[in-house]
N, C-alpha and C positions, 0 to 999 in steps of 0.2 A: 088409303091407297092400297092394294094389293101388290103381293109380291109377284115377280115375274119370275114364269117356266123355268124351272134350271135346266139348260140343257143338256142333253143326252150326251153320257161320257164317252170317250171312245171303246174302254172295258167295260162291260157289263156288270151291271152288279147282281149279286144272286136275288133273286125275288127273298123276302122274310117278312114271314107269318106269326104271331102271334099263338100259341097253342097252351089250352090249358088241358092238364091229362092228369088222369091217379094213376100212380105210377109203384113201384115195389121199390122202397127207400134201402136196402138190401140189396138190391141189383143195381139199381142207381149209382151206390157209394161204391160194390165192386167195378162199374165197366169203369169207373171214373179214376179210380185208383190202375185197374189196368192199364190203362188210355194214359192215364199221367193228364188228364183235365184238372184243370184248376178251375172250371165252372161246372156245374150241374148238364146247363145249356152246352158246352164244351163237349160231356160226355157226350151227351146223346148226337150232337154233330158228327164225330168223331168216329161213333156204333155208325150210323147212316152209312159214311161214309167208307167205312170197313164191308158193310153190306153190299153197297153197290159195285167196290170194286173185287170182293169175292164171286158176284155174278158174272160182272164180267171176265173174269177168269176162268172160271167153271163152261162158261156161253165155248168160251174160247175151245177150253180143251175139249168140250163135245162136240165141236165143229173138225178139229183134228182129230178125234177117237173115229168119227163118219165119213173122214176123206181117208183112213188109213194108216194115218200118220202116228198113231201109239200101238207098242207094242206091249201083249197081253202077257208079261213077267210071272204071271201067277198061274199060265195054263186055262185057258178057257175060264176064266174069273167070269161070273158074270155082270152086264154093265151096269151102275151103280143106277140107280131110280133118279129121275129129277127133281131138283126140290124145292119144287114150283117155282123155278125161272122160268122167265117168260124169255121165249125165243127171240135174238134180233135178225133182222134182215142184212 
C-alpha cells in the first residue's frame, strides 16, 4: 500500500536542495566561527542569508540616493559602482 499525499502546510516550507561543491576549508571554518554556525551547512545558510539581506539594503539605499533622499556628506563624493545587484521592481 502506498502512503498518502501529505498535505500542504499552511507555512511554506523552504524548498532544500542537496549540493555538493569544493569549497576553501579556510573560509568555511572562518564564516562559520564569525556566523557562530555550529554546522558547516549553518555557515553557508547564514553567508546566503547575510547576502541577500545586504542587497536589499544596498537596492534600498540606491533607490533613496535616485529620489534625492541622501545627502552627499563628503562634497560631490562620487556614486559608489554597483556590485552587480540586480535591480528590483
Amino acid at each position: 500500500m502506498s502512503e498518502k499525499p501529505k498535505p500542504p502546510s499552511r507555512v511554506s516550507e523552504p524548498a532544500v536542495a542537496r549540493k555538493n561543491m569544493d569549497m576553501d576549508v579556510r573560509k568555511l571554518d572562518a564564516a562559520r566561527a564569525i556566523l557562530g554556525a555550529r554546522s558547516d551547512t549553518e555557515a553557508v545558510d547564514r553567508a546566503l542569508e547575510y547576502v541577500i539581506a545586504e542587497n536589499t539594503e544596498l537596492t534600498a539605499l540606491d533607490r533613496l540616493y535616485a529620489l534625492g533622499g541622501l545627502e552627499d556628506v563628503y562634497g560631490n563624493a562620487p556614486r559608489p559602482r554597483r556590485r552587480g545587484r540586480k535591480r528590483s521592481s
